[in-house]
C-alpha positions, 0 to 999 in steps of 0.5 A: 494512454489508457485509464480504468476504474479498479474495485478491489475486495478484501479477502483478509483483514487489511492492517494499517501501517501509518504510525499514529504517532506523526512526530516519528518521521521527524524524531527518528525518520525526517533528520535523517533524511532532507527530503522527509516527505518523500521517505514517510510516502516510501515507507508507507508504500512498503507495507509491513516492511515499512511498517516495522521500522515505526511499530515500536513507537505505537500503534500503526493506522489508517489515515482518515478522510475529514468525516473518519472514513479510513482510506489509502493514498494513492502512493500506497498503491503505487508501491504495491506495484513496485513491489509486485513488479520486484517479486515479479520480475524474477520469474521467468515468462512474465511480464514484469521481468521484461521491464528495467528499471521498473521503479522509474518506469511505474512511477512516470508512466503509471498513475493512481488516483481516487474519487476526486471530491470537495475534500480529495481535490488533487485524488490522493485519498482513496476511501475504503468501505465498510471498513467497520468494525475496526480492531486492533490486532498485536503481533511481536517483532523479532529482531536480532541484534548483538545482544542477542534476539530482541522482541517487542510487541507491534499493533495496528489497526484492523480493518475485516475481509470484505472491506473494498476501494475503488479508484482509477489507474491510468497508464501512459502506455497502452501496453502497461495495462497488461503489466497492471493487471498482472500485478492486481492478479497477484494481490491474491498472493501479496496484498496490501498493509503491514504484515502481508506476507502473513496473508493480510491484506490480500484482495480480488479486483475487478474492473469497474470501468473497462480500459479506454 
């Protein structure tokens, strides 16, 4: 087993993607679903996929620390992971296109977690920094349906470029620290947040601490 501290930097403003309105999960997400929890942190974890199945219904934010700080949970990153590890995995030569049944595989054997503190017991938060001055950015969503193309107006919160985190990453095999540090190599193509494929939230990263 083998843990590192990671220090990602924004290259991009980084969009939020947590619905402001949180009755959304029960009212148009949670009845569908009896493990709703589960599917708010799968949603999340997706970004702007995610994202656009809640845009409609107001604004998409950060979720806050208890003095307002914006952070990230710690599953968000875990779902970047995943996400790398698809796109990934079907390119020959890497590493992630050796890895089956990479969904399982991440999420028993490799953890996130951030700065455990008074107010971040179990590590899930994960708090961003100077991630002031805070926008809101507005983009439209095309959707295509029987009626023919349909397009609503989508906004979130924007945190500017040069906004980082830290946190710690541990992996139960010493080997899949090669994996986690080719899916941080491709935050500079893909990053984190809604909207991404656009470029948002793409990011460096460094090692804080070193593998041990």
């Amino acid at each position: 087993m083998k843990t590192a501290k990671i220090k990602l930097t924004f290259l991009e403003p980084v969009l939020g993607s947590s619905p402001n309105d949180e009755d959304i999960y029960t009212r148009f997400i949670g009845d569908k679903a009896p493990d709703a929890m589960s599917l708010k942190e799968e949603i999340e974890s997706l970004g702007e996929e995610g994202a656009d199945i809640v845009a409609e219904r107001g604004t998409t934010v950060f979720p806050r620390d208890e003095d307002g700080t914006p952070i990230f949970w710690s599953y968000q990153i875990e779902g970047f992971f995943k996400g790398t590890c698809g796109f990934l995995r079907t390119v020959p030569g890497t590493l992630s296109s050796k890895l089956k049944a990479y969904k399982k595989q991440i999420d028993g054997r490799i953890f996130v977690e951030g700065d455990v503190s008074p107010t971040n017991k179990t590590g899930r938060k994960i708090r961003i920094k100077d991630a002031f001055p805070m926008d809101l950015f507005q983009r439209p969503l095309r959707a295509q349906t029987p009626q023919g193309e349909r397009v609503s107006l989508a906004c979130s919160e924007r945190i500017p470029e040069g906004a980082s985190c830290e946190f710690k990453i541990t992996c139960l095999i010493d080997d899949d620290t090669k994996l986690v540090e080719e899916w941080l190599d491709f935050g500079k193509r893909n990053g984190l947040g809604q909207f991404r494929n656009a470029g948002n939230g793409r990011f460096t990263w460094e090692k804080v601490t070193d593998w041990q």
